[in-house]
C-alpha positions, -999 to +999 in steps of 0.1 A: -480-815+474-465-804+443-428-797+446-415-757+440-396-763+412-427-779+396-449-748+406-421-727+384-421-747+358-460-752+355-467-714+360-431-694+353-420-713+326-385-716+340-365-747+350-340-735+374-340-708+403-322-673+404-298-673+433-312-679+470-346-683+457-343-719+465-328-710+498-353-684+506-386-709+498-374-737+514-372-713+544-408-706+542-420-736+529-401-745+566-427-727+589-398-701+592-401-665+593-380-649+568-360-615+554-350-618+523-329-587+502-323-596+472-311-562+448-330-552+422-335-580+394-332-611+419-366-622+416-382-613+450-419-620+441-411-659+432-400-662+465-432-662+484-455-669+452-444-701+446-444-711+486-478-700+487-488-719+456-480-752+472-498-743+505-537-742+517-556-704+518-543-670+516-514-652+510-514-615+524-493-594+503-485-559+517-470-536+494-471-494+491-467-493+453-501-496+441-486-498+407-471-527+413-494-544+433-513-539+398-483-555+375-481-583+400-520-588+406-524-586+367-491-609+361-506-639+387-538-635+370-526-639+332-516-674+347-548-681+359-536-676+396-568-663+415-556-631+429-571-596+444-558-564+450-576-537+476-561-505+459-571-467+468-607-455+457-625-484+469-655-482+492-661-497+525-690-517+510-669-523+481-641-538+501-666-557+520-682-576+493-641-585+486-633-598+512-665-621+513-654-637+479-619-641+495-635-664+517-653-687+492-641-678+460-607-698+465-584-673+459-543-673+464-538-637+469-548-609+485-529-575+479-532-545+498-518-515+510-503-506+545-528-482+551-556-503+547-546-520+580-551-488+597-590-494+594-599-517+625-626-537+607-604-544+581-578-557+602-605-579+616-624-589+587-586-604+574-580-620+609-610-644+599-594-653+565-576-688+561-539-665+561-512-695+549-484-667+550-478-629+548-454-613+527-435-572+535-427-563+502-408-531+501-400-538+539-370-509+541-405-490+548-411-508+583-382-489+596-380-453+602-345-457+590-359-464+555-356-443+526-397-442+523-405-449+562-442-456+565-461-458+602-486-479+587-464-504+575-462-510+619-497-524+620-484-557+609-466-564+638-505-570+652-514-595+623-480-609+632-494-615+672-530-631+655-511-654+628-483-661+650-477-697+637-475-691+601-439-677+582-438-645+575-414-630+548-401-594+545-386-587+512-360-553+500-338-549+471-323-521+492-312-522+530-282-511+552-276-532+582-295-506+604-330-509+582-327-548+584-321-549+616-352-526+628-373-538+602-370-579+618-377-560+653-410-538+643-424-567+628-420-595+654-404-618+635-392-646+652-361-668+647-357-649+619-340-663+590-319-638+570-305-642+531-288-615+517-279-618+479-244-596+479-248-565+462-218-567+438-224-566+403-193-579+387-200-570+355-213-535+361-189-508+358-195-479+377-185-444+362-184-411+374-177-389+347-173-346+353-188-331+321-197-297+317-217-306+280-234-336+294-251-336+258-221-341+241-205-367+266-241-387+260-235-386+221-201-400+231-213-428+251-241-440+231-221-442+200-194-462+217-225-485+235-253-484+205-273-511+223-305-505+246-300-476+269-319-457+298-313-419+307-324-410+342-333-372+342-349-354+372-384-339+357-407-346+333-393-315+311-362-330+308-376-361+293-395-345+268-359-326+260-330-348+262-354-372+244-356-344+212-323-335+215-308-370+211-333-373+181-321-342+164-289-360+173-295-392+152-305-414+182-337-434+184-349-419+215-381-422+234-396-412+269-416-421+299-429-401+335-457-402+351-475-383+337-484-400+306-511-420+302-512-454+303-515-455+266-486-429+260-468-451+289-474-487+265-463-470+234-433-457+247-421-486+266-431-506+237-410-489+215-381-493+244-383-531+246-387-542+211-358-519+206-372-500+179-358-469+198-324-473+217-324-448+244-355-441+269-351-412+287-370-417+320-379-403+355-373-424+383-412-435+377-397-460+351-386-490+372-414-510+384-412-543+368-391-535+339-368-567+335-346-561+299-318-584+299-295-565+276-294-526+291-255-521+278-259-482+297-276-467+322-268-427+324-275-405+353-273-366+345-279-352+375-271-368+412-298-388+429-320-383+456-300-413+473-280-445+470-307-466+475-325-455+445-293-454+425-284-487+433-314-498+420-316-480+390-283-483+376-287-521+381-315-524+355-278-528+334-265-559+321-290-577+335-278-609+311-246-611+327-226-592+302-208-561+307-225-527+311-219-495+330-235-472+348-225-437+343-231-407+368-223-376+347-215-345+372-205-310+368-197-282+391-231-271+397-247-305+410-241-303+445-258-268+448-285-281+423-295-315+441-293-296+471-324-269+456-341-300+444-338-323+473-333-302+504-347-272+498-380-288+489-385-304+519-420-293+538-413-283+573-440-288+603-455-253+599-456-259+561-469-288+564-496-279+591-507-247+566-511-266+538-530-295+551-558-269+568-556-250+531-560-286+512-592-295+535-604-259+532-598-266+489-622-293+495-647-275+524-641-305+545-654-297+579-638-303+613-639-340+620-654-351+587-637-362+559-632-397+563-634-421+531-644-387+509-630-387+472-623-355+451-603-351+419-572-328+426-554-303+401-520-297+425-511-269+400-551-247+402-544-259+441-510-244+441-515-211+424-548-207+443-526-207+476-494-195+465-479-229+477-447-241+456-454-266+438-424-291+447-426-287+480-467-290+480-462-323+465-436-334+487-460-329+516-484-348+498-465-376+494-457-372+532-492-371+541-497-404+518-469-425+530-486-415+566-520-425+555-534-396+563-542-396+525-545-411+496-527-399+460-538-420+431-523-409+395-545-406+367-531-384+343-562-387+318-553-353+305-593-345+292-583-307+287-605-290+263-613-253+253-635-237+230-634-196+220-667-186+225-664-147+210-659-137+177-621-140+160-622-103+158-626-101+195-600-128+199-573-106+181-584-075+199-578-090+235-542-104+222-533-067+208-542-053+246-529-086+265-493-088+248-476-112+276-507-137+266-503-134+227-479-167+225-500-193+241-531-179+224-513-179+192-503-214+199-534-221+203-549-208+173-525-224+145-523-257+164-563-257+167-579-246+136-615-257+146-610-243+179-636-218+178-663-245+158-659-273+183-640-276+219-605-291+208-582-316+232-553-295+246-518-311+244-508-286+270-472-300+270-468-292+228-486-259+233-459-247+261-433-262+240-449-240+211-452-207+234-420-216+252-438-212+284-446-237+311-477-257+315-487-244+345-486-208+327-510-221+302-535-239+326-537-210+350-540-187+315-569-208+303-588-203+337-578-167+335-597-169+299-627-188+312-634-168+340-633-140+314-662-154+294-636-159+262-634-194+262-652-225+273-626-249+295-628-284+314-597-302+329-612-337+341-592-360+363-558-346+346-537-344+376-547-370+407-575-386+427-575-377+464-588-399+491-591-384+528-585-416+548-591-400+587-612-371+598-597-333+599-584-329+631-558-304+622-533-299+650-538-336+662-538-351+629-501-330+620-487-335+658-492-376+649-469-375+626-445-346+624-417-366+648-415-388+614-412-356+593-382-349+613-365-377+610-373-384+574-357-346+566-324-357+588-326-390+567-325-374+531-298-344+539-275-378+551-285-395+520-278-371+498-245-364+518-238-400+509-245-394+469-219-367+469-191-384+492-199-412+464-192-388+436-162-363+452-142-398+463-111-400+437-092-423+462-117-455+462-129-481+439-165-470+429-181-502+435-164-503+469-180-475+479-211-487+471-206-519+488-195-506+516-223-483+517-247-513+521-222-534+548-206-550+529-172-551+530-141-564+503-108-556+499-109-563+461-113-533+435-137-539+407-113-534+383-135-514+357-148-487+375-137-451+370-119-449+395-098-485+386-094-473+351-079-442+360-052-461+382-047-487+357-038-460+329-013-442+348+008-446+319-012-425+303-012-398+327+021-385+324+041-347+334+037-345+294+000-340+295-005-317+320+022-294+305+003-295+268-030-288+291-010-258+303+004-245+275-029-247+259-046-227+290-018-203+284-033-188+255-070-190+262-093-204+286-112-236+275-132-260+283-127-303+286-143-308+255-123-282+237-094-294+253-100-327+242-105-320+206-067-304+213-052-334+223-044-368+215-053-386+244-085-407+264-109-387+275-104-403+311-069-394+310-078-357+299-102-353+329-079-370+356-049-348+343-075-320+347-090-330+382-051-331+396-042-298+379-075-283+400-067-298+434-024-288+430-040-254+427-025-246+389-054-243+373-094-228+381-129-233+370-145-196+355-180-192+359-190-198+326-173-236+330-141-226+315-108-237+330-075-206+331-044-207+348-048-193+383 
């Protein structure tokens, strides 16, 4: 038997292990069963790939991010490591002919969903396979005290009772004590052995900066840091903004969401890691696999959804041991804004219930049919249709696919075209009676020349950048149109792929699993509780909180956080400076960065002089973000 560090030498290229990978193979290589959480960067998928290298048959990999069961099906495979990934969209036949060349075409992997245990034969068609070992990635989702709980994932406790004398490894870069301890107990393990990679990053500083021009305080930061950079935004919009702003700005900046398409995604990224921009500015769909050594900043500007995910995300800094930070920029709105885009959003039964009939009526499914049935899904046409929001539609969706109830698969292909098909003359006479429509049309027109020759590809997010509108204004506009005979319009696979996995039962199929839509709502509001206790505590060391957060307790500040700088520079912090702020808020009301530009001092000192002047009651915050004597 070849030894490990062989196996990542031959296939890796690398000559030594990360830390506890050793640790964590030998485990398994040991017959043991295993939980391994190693934060984000510590190498998780070595640690059963290279175990599984050196053994006979099959490793089972069960993971719910079918984009990276891709990346890591596709990574195994550029190294000519047979492995096969059972994704959405596939047919049972398809599947079957699968798993018949996973018994005699010598393959090393097998990838597959959670859900995909939920189908009996499937279950039993793998219990025949020569299993060697099965790996949990993502395992927080075992336990309905995970941040993305899945029911499904529960199913493996019954492979666990079939393969009972072969290791099984659960793997996390994200897990309170709670999680791990439920997720060991829902999935059998046995004589579990646990390694835990601590979640301090001593070379990460952790700041939490109040900035009413988060724009400005950006410019600030990467001028001071001018290496590779990532800006976490909320929405898609906002990429697309902060990404032109920070152009206009100077800064090589590009971005990425999902819903790009692959090639958009490859240019982008591309430009990213061979730093011929500086700054990405990204939704939380950028993550997955990155692994760039020298991120000097990551940049938050609006709270997240949890500390789990922030965690993770502001770790993808300094990466090659140097120093970084990781900058959560606030303001006084946040808490009320994270709690409209986190809280408020969240689908209730009866919401849930309503828009699961309306979905299966979209698609005339039938009582107790549906099962296995495909369609091609426009969420905003399905939205507008209903009168559903479209946030909280989605969220349900994604409920309903954690579940397995469905399946969403992103394609973003973005085949939009349209074609006038009257006269230009008519064309002008139906914008001079249809005023409110005359921008988009417009848009259309002087972006389009050829428009009414020969159906043009619609760039709907430049057009409602153009007309100032949204995009859902334009595609509901351009049905509007079609349905009018004016112009000729196809949207093909620009949104998602559904997949109905169980039959419409309706009230059975929404009673199954609205206990977990309970919890999961009680589970975000204390999550998010936890992102703003992170944020409004000025008495703690920032990466103490965060430590603690996870278990893990130290008495040591970090020394370079936010809050440690602000106690380290007390000298700086003197009676002087919050009488000049004074004297200055005397005459007129200002804001930090005018105040700044008034005075000669740090910006950190100017905000924590400005933060005790607001809690010893001297000062106030106006509406328009303004601070006056009170």
């Amino acid at each position: 038997m070849p030894k490990a560090l062989e196996i990542l030498q031959k296939y890796w290229k690398h000559d030594q292990y990360r830390s506890l990978q050793k640790e964590i193979i030998d485990s398994v290589l040991s017959g043991q069963d295993t939980f391994a959480l190693l934060p984000t960067g510590g190498g998780k998928s070595i640690c059963f790939q290279v175990p599984a290298l050196m053994m006979e048959g099959i490793c089972l990999v069960i993971s719910p991010l079918v984009a990276l069961i891709k990346d890591q099906v596709q990574n195994l495979q550029s190294r000519d490591i047979k492995a096969i990934a059972f994704t959405g969209g596939l047919k049972s036949d398809e599947i079957s002919v699968l798993l018949d060349n996973c018994q005699y075409g010598n393959y090393k992997f097998i990838y597959l969903s959670p859900e995909r245990l939920q189908t009996e034969w499937i279950l039993d068609r793998i219990k025949q396979l020569p299993i060697s070992m099965v790996a949990i990635d993502e395992a927080h989702c075992v336990s309905q005290w995970g941040h993305d709980f899945r029911p499904s994932y529960l199913k493996i406790a019954k492979i666990k009772t079939h393969f009972s004398k072969i290791p099984f490894i659960a793997l996390t870069a994200s897990a309170t004590k709670r999680v791990q301890e439920d997720v060991i107990l829902q999935l059998g393990l046995k004589d579990t052995a646990v390694f835990q990679k601590s979640f301090k990053r001593d070379n990460i500083a952790y700041f939490v900066t109040e900035a009413e021009d988060k724009l400005f305080k950006m410019e600030q930061i990467l001028k001071k840091n001018p290496e590779p950079s990532i800006i976490y935004v909320r929405n898609r919009k906002s990429c697309l903004d902060i990404s032109s702003q920070l152009q206009s700005m100077g800064f090589r900046a590009t971005y990425y969401h999902g819903g790009l398409s692959s090639k958009e995604k490859e240019k982008n990224m591309d430009l990213w890691m061979t730093e011929e921009a500086q700054v990405i500015v990204a939704t939380n769909a950028f993550g997955m696999g990155i692994d760039k050594a020298n991120v000097k900043t990551v940049i938050h500007i609006q709270l997240p959804e949890n500390i789990e995910n922030y965690y993770q995300e502001a770790g993808r800094a300094g990466r090659n041991e140097e120093k970084a930070y990781a900058v959560l920029l606030t303001s006084a709105y946040d808490k009320l804004n994270a709690e409209n885009q986190f809280i408020s959003v969240l689908p209730d039964r009866e919401f849930l219930k309503a828009m699961y009939i309306k979905l299966c009526n979209y698609f005339q499914i039938a009582f107790g049919e549906g099962i296995e049935e495909q369609f091609t899904f426009n969420l905003n046409q399905f939205c507008s249709k209903y009168q559903f929001p479209i946030i909280k539609t989605y969220n349900a969706l994604q409920f309903l696919d954690r579940q397995g109830i469905i399946t969403l698969s992103q394609e973003f292909s973005e085949k939009v075209t349209a074609q006038f098909i009257i006269p230009s003359k008519e064309v002008i006479r139906y914008m001079s009676l249809n005023t409110k429509e005359e921008p988009i049309i417009l848009a259309l027109l002087r972006t389009y020349p050829g428009i009414h020759e020969v159906p043009a590809a619609i760039n709907l997010t430049l057009i409602a950048k153009k007309a100032e509108t949204s995009e859902n204004n334009i595609s509901q506009l351009l049905l509007n149109l079609m349905d009018k005979g004016i112009i000729d319009y196809h949207a093909k696979n620009n949104d998602t792929r559904i997949v109905f996995n169980v039959i419409r039962e309706d009230e059975r199929t929404i009673n199954s699993i609205s206990k977990y839509l309970e919890i999961q709502n009680k589970l975000k509001r204390e999550q998010l509780n936890s992102v703003i206790e992170y944020v409004n505590d000025t008495s703690n060391c920032k990466s103490k909180l965060i430590l603690n957060y996870f278990n893990e307790q130290t008495r040591e500040n970090c020394g370079i956080c936010s809050y440690c700088i602000s106690t380290i520079s007390k000298a700086d912090k003197t009676e002087d400076l919050r009488n000049e702020i004074l004297t200055l808020l005397k005459i007129k009301a200002l804001n930090s960065r005018e105040i700044q530009s008034n005075i000669n001092k740090s910006s950190d000192a100017i905000i924590f002089a400005i933060q005790n002047l607001l809690e010893s009651g001297e000062i106030k915050v106006t509406p328009n973000n303004r601070y006056t004597l009170k």
